[in-house]
N, C-alpha and C positions, 0 to 999 in steps of 0.2 A: 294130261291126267284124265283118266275115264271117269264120268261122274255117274252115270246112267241117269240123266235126268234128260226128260223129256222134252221136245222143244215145242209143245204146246201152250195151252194157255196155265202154267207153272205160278205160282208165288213165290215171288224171292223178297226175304228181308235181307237190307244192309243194315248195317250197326256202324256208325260216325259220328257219336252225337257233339265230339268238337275237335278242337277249338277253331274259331274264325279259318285258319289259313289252312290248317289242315281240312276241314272240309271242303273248302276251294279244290286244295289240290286231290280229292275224291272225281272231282267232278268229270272229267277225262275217264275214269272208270265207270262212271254211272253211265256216260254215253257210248263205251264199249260192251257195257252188259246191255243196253238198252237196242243196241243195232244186231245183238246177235241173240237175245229172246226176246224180238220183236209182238211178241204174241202174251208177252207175259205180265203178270199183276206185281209190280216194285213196290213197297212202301221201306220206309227211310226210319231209323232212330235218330233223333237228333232232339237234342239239348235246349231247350225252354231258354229264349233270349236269342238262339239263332235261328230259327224257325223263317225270318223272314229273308234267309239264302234259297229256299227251298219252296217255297210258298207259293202253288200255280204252277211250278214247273212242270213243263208237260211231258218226260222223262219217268214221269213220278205219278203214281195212283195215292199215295195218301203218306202222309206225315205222321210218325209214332214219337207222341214228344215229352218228354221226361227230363224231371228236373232236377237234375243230378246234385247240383250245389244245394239245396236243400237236403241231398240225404245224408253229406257230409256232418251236420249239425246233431250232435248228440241229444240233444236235448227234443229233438224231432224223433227218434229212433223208435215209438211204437207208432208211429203213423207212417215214417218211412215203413217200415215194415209190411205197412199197411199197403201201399203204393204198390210196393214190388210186389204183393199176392197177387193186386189185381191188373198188374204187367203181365205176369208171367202166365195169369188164368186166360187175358184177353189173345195173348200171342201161344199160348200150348195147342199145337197142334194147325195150326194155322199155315204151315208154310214149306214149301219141299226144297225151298234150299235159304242157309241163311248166311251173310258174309259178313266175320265180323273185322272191319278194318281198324276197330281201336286198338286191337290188344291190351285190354286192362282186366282187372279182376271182375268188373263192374260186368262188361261187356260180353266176356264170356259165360257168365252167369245169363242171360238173357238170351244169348244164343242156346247152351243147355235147356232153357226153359222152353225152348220152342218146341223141344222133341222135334225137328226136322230132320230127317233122313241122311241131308248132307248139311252139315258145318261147316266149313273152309275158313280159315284166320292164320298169321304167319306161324313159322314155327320158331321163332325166337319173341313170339310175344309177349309180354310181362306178367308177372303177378301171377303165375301159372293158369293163365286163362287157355293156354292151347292145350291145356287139359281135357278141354271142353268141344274139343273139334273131334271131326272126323276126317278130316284132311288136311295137311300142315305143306303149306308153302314156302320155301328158304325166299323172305324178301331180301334180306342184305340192309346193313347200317348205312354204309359209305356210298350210295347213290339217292338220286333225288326221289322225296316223298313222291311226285305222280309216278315215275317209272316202279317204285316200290308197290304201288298199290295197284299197277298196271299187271306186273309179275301174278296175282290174283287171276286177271281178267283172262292171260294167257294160257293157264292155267286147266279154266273154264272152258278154252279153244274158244275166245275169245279176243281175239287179236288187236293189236293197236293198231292194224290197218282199216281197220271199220269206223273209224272215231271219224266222223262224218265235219266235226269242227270241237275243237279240243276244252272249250271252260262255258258250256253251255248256262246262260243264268238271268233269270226270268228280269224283262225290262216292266218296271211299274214307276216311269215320273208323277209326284207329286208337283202341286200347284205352287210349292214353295220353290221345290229345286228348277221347276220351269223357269222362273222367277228371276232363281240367281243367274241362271243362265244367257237370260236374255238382257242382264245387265253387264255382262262381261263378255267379249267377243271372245276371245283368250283368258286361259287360266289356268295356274298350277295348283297342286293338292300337296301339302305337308302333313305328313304322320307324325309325330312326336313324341308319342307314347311305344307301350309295347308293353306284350304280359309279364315280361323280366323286367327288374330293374337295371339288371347289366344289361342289357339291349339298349337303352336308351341311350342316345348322341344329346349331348348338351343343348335343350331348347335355343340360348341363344346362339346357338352355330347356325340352324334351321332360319332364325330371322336374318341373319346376314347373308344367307345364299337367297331370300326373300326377296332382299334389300335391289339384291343386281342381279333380277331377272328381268326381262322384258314387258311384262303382261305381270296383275297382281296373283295372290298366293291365297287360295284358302286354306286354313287351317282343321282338322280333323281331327275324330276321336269320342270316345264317352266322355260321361260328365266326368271320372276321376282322372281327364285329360284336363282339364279346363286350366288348371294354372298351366301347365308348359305351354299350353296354347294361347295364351297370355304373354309368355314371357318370348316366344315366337313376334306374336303380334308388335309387344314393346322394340326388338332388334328389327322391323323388316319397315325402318322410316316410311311406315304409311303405305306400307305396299302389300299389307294382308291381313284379312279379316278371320277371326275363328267361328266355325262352326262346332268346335268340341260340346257336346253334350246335347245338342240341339236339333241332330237328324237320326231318323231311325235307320234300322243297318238299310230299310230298301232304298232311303234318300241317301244313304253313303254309296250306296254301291253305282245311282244316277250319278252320283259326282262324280266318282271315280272313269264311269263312261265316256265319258271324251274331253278329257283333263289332259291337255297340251302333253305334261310331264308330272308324273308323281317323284316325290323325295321322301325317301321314309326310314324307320328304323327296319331291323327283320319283325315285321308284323303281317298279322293278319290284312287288313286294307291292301299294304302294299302286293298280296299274292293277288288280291281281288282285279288292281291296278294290270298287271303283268297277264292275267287272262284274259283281260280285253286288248291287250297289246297295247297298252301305253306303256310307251317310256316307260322304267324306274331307274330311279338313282337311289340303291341301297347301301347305307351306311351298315357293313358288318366287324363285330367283334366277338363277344362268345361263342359264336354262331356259324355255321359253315355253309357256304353258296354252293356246295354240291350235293347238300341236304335239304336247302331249306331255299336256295336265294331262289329271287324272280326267276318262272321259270318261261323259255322259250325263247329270241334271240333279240337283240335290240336295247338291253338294257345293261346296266354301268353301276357294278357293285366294286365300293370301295372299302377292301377290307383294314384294319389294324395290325400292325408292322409288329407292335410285339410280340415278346418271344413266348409268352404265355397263350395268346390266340390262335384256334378258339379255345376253350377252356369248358363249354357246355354246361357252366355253371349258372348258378339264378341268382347265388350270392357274391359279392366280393366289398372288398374293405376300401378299395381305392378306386374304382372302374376302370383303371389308365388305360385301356386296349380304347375305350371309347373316347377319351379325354385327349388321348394321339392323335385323332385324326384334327386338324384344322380343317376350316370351315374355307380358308381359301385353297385349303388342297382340294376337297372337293370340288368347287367348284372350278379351277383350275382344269380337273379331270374332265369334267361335262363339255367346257368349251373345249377341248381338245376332243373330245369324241362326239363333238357336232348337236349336246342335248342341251336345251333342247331345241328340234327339228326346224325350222324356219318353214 
């Protein structure tokens, strides 16, 4: 695709302001735009609450952060309104090229606002936001979120042979996670949660593959994780502690750094787990691993055998796709495929 944009010192805004995994799986595009407009000024949309994926990356000239979940609230709606004037006054005119990877209605709206010359967003993107573009990319459904957002970058005659090293993402240890670290020689990380409630595997499955690991299990997550991470803790006879509610996403992301083996539901942590190449052991049901699982080689997704999965639903009456999998099948599967690693 010709863009006519120059490869001098340019401004390009990206637009990704979420959720957790999916900005993860951005990250491979940000260091393909970043190795081939070497010279150029990036700043980032992203979403108030995830900020600290982003924060210092040296990838990155500045952080545009907007707090989306608040303009949802009707009852905010002349303030929101207010927000967005001074969104779209700060960013009009500001930038020669802007990429919006959410596809929502939200997002294109914000890319229109910038009046920049080029727009680029897919052309199957929702809520008729590629209205808003001036170049429409076919991503495709049925392959995984990075090569989808990659499809962009190529696009841009930015190739995925420039990706210098593929989930670039700023190390900042705290004196707490130092802490834990140096009281566990080894150690695994449990997800538990996950933004669906259909994603979620039975916390006490999570403590019994706890139970008979080798090395203890931290437990992970927000505060509105804290009971599964509880009920983790109560199954894993003494063999793992929760940190749910109690690390910020940049001590999440140190833990997730050199964690023997993560086991998690399809969530955000878990993609964070799979870019630094740890192990994962993903429990999937609604959800499809050639969309969504861990990506990159070495990891051990166990999906649900029923005949409804995946289903790509948020709601269901029974959950059975997650309910199917036993706790000794999975780990059954891990000892048979050597995880984790000795």
């Amino acid at each position: 695709m010709k863009t006519g944009l120059k490869q001098g010192r340019m401004k390009i805004l990206i637009i990704k302001p979420s959720s957790l995994g999916d900005v993860v799986h951005s990250l491979p595009f940000l260091n393909s735009i970043r190795a081939c407009y070497p010279k150029a000024e990036i700043h980032w949309v992203i979403a108030k609450g995830l900020e600290g994926l982003l924060e210092g990356h040296p990838m990155l000239n500045k952080l545009v952060i907007i707090d989306k979940d608040r303009w949802k609230k009707l009852r905010r709606l002349h303030r929101t309104l207010g927000e967005l004037r001074r969104l779209f006054r700060d960013i009009g005119g500001e930038y020669d090229l802007v990429i919006d990877l959410q596809g929502l209605l939200r997002s294109g709206l914000i890319a229109m606002a910038s009046g920049a010359p080029v727009r680029i967003g897919f052309a199957e993107a929702r809520e008729g936001s590629a209205l808003f573009y001036t170049r429409k990319v076919a991503g495709g459904r049925n392959i995984h979120a990075v090569e989808r957002y990659l499809k962009i970058a190529e696009a841009l005659g930015c190739f995925p042979e420039s990706i210098l090293f593929p989930f670039p993402l700023v190390k900042e240890e705290s004196e707490k996670i130092r802490n834990i670290k140096a009281s566990l020689k080894d150690y695994a990380v449990i997800v538990p949660g996950a933004r669906w409630d259909t994603k979620i595997w039975p916390a006490e499955n999570f403590g019994r593959i706890a139970a008979m690991l080798p090395f203890p299990s931290l437990v992970v997550g927000g505060g509105s994780d804290a009971a599964l991470a509880e009920e983790v803790v109560r199954n894993a006879e003494g063999k793992a502690v929760s940190l749910a509610g109690s690390t910020s996403l940049k001590e999440l992301i140190e833990v997730m750094r050199t964690a023997r083996v993560v086991i998690s539901n399809d969530s955000g942590p878990m993609h964070i787990a799979a870019g630094f190449g740890v192990p994962v052991v993903a429990i999937f049901g609604p959800t499809s691993r050639e969309r969504t699982g861990p990506y990159g080689k070495g990891h051990l997704v166990v999906e649900s055998a029923v005949e409804c999965a995946p289903c790509f639903r948020r709601r269901c009456k029974d959950l059975k796709c997650m309910k199917a999998i036993a706790a000794g099948e999975v780990y059954e599967r891990m000892r048979r495929a050597g995880l984790p690693r000795q």
